[in-house]
N, C-alpha and C positions, 0 to 999 in steps of 0.2 A: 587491534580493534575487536577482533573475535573473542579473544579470553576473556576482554573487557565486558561484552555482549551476552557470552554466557554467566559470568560471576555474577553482573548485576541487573539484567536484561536489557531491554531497548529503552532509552534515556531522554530525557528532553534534556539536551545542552545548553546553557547560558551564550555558548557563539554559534547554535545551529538554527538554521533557515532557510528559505527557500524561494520559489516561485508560489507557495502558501502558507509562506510564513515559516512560526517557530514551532512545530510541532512536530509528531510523528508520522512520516510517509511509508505508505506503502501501494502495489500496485497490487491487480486483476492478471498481468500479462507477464508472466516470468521475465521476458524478453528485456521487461523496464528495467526492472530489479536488477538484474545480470549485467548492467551496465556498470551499476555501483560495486561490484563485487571486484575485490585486489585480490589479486594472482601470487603465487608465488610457484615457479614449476608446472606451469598451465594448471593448476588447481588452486582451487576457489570455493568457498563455501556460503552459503546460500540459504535466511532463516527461510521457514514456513511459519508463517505465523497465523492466530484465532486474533481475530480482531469483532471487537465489539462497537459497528459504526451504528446503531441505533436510530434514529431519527436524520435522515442525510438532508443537508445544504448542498444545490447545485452551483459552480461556479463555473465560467467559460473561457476566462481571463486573469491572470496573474495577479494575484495581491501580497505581497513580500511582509505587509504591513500586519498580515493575522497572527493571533494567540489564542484566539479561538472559535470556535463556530457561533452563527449568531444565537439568539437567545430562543430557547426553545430544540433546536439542535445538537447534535451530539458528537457531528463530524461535517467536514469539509468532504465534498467529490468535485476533483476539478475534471471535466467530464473532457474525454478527449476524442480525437476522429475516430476512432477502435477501441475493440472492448471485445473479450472472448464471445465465441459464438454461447447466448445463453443455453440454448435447447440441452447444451451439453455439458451443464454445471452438474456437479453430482454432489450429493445431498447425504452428511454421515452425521452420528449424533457421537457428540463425545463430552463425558458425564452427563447424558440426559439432553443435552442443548442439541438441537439441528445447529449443522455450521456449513455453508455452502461452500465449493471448492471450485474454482472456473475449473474447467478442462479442456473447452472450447479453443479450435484457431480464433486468431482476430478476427473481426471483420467491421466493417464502414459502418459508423454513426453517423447516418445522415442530417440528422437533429443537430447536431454537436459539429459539423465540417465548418463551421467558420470558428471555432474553438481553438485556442492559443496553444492547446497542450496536444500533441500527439496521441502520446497513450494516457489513460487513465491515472491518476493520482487520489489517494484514498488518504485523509488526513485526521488523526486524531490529535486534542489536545491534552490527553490526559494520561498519563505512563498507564493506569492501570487501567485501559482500554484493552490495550494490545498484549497476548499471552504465548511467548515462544511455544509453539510445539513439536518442531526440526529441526535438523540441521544438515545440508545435504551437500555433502561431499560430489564438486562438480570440476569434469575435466574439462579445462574451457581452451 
């Protein structure tokens, strides 16, 4: 899946989907992500990726049924109980753009606590939203 990932980037599959449909996920919270990541020899690799969510739709509850945000919209956030502390997002520019980085611990979304999803879910429907920019060699 890795070699796949780097040769062609991240993909919208014809059989992938989710609890927000068929698009591209990603999270705010390492912790998610690192769920998803195969092992082999307790290492594990782990994109960072720029993503381009533009105009965000809130969602609180599972919809399997999306392909895309609604009109007007540019991405899906399916908002969950946690969410990095913001105070301590840190803020770099790469070619010229600000691109925000959590760095923050978790902490309680009190808004979002009757919210279906745990952690955060950040969904594009578009490949060129989303721009690898690591690749980060992790011993899990």
């Amino acid at each position: 899946v890795v070699a796949a990932i780097l040769k062609g980037g991240l993909r919208i599959m014809p059989h992938s989907g989710g609890r927000v449909g068929k698009g591209i996920y990603f999270a705010s919270e390492n912790s998610k992500s690192a769920g998803y990541v195969r092992t082999a020899k307790n290492t594990g690799i782990m994109f960072l990726a720029e993503v381009a969510l533009g105009k965000e739709h809130t969602i609180t509850r599972d919809d399997w049924s999306l392909t895309s945000p609604p009109s007007g919209c540019n991405c899906i956030v399916a908002r969950g109980h946690t969410e990095p502390e913001p105070t301590k997002d840190t803020a770099i520019k790469i070619e010229g753009r600000k691109v925000v980085v959590p760095q923050g611990k978790p902490i309680k979304q009190d808004a979002y606590a009757s919210s279906s999803f745990t952690q955060s879910e950040y969904l594009v429907y578009k490949e060129s939203q989303a721009r690898l920019r690591y690749a980060l060699k992790l011993r899990m």
